[in-house]
Rosetta silent file (secondary structure, phi, psi, omega in degrees, C-alpha in Angstrom):
SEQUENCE: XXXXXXXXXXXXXXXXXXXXXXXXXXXXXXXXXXXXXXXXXXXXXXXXXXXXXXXXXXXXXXXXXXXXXXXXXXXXXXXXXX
SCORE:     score description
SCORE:     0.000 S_00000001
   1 L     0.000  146.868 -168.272   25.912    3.607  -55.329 S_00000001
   2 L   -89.520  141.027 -166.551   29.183    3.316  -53.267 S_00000001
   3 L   -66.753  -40.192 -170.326   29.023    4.240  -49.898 S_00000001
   4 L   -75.749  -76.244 -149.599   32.148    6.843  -49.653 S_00000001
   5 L   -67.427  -20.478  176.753   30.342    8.707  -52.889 S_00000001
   6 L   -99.567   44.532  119.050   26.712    8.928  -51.388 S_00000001
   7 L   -88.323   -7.282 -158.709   28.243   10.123  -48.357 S_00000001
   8 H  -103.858   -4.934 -173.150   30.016   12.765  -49.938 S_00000001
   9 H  -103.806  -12.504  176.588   26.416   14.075  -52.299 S_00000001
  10 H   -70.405  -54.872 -178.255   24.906   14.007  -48.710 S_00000001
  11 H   -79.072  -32.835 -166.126   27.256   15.991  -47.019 S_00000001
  12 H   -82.624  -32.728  173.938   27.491   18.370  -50.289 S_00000001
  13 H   -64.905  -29.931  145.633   23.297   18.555  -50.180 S_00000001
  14 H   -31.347  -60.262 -176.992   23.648   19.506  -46.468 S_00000001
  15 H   -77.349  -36.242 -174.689   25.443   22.357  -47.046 S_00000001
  16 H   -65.631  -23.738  173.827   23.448   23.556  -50.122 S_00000001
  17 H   -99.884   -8.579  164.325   20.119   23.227  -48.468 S_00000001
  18 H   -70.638  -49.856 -172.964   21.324   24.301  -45.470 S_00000001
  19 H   -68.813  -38.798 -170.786   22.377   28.173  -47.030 S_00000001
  20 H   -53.115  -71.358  136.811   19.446   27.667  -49.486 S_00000001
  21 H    24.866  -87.424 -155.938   17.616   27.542  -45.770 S_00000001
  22 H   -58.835  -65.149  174.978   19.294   30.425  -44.550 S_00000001
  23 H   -73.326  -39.109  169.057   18.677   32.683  -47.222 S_00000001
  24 H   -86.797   18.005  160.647   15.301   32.155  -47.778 S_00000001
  25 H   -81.261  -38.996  173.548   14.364   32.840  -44.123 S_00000001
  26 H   -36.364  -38.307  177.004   16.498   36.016  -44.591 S_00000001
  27 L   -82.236   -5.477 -178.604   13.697   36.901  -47.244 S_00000001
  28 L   -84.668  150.362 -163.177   10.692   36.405  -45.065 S_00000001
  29 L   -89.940  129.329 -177.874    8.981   39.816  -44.299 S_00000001
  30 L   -81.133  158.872  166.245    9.469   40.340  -40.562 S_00000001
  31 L  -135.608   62.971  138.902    6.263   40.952  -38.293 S_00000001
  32 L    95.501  121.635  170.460    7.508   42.887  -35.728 S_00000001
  33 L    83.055   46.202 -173.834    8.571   42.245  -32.435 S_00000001
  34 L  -148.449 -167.166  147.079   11.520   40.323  -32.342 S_00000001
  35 L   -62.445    8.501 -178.395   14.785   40.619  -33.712 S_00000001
  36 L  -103.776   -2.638  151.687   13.940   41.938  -37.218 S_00000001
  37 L   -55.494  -39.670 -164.581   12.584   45.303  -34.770 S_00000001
  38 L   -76.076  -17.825 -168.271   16.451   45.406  -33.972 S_00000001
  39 L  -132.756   36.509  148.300   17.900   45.837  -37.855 S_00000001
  40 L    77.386   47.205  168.149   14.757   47.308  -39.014 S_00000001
  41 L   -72.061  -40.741 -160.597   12.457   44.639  -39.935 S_00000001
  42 L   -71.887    0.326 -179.204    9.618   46.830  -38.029 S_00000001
  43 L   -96.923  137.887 -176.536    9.524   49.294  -40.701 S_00000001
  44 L   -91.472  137.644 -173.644    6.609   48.892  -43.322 S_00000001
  45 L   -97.189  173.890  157.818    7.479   49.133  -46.748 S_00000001
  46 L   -81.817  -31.007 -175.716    5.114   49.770  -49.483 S_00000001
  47 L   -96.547   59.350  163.195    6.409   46.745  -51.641 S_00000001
  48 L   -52.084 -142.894 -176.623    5.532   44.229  -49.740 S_00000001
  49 L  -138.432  108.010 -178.196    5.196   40.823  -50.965 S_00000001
  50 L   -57.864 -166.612 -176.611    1.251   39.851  -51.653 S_00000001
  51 H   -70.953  -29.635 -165.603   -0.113   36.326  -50.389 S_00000001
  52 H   -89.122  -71.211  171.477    0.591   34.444  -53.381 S_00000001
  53 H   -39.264  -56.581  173.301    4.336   35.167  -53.060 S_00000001
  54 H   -26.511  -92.976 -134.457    4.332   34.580  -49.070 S_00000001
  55 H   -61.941  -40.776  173.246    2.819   31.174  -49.123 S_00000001
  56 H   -30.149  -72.971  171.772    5.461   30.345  -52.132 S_00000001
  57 H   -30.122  -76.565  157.483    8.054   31.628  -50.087 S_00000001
  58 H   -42.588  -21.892  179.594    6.924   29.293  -47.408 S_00000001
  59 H   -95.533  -16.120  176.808    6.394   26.709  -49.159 S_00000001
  60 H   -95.515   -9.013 -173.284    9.897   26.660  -50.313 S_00000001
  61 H  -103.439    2.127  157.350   11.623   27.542  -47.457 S_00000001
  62 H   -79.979  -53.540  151.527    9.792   24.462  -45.783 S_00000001
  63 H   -24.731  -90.689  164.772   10.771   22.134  -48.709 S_00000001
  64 L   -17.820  -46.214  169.176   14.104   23.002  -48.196 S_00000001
  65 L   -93.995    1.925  145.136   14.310   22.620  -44.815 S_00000001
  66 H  -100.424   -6.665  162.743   13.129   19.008  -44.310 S_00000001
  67 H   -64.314   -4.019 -177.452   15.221   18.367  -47.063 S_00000001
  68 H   -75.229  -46.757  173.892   18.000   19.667  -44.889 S_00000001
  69 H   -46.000  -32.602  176.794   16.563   17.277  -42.502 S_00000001
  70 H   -58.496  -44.831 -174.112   16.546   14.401  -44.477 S_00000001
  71 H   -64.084  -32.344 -144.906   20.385   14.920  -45.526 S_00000001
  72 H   -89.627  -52.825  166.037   21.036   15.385  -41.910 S_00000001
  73 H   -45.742  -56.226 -154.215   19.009   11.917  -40.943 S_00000001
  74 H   -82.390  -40.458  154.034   20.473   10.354  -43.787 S_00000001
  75 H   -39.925  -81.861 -177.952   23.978   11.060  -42.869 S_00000001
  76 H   -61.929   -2.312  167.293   23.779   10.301  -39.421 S_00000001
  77 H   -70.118  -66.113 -170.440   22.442    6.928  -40.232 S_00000001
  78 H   -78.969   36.568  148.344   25.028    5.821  -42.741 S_00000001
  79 H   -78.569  -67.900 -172.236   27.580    7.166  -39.788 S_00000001
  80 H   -73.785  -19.663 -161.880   26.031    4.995  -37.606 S_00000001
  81 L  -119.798  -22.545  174.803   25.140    1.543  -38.971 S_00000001
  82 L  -114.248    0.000    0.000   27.745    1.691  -41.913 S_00000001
């Protein structure tokens, strides 16, 4: 792959897993005592989200985020040595 074009799906996977990122932390259920107390996190719904949906949720919003890492590594590397 050419250097120029795997810099450029790197930098485009960067942004997309960075908002991907973003948004699902936005979807985690707050617990209280932080900022999601200030915009109303602290109020309990009925429809939460059971356990099996959490730990999804987590598991994808972890995925996501070392793939942000990866992009991010993976960048700065072919910045620096190429």
């Amino acid at each position: 792959m050419d250097l120029p074009l795997l810099k450029l799906v790197l930098q485009i996977a960067l942004a997309v897993f960075g908002l991907l990122t973003i948004m699902l932390v936005l979807l985690h259920k707050g617990r209280g005592g932080g900022l999601s107390d200030m915009f109303g996190g602290g109020v309990s719904s009925s429809a939460s989200a059971s356990g099996v949906a959490e730990r999804n949720l987590n598991r994808i919003t972890v995925g996501a985020a070392v793939t942000w890492g990866l992009c991010a590594v993976g960048l700065g590397i072919l910045e620096k040595f190429l």
